[in-house]
N, C-alpha and C positions, 0 to 999 in steps of 0.2 A: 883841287888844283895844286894844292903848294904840296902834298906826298908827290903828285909830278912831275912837280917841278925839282923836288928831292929825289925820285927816284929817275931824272933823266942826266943829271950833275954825279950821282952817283955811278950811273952807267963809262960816264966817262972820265971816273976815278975823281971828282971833284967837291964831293960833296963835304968835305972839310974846310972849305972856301968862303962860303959862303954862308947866312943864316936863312932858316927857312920857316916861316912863318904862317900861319892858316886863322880862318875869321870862320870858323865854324862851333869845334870847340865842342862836336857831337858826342853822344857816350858810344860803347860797342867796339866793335875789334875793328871795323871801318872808320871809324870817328876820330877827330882829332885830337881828342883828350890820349886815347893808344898813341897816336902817332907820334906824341910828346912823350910818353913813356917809353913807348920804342927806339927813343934818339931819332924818327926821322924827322921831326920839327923841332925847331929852339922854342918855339909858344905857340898858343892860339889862344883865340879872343871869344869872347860869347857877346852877343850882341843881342839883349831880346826883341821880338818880335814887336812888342806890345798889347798884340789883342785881346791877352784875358784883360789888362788893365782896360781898354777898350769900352768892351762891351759893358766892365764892371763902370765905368763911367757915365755910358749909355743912359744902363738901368738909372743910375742916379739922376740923370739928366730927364729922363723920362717920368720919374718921382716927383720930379719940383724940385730937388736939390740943385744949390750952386753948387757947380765945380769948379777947381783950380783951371784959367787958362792956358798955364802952362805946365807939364810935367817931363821931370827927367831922370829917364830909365838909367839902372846902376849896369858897370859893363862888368867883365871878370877877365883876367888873364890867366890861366894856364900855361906854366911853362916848366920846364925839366924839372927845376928845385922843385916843385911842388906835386911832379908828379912822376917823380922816381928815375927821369929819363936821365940819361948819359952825353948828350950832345955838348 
């Protein structure tokens, strides 16, 4: 949604205005990591999912192991400096 949103701002010669941001953070030439390289997003975020942690907890729990009640996933930003983009 946010190359969209970059590529509808752009249409109407704006896209210098504004910052444009994405929560995906995918790899690939569709992905938002390209899109940050290609100057059409200032950043994007990775957010993970959790579920290898998940299940690998599961297992544990299913073992007889205690586990931590609470766990907190690391996040990453992506953004131009870091991946060659121009915005």
């Amino acid at each position: 949604m946010a190359v969209g949103a970059y590529l509808a701002a752009k249409a109407k010669g704006r896209e210098r205005e504004m910052k444009f941001v994405g929560i995906d953070a995918l790899p690939g030439l569709d992905g938002g990591r390209q899109a940050v390289a290609d100057g059409k997003l200032d950043a994007t975020f990775v957010y993970p999912t959790g579920g290898r942690e998940a299940v690998e907890l599961a297992a544990r729990i299913l073992e007889g192991e205690q586990v931590p009640h609470r766990i907190v996933l690391p996040d990453r930003e992506d953004h131009a400096r870091s991946a060659g983009g121009s915005r």
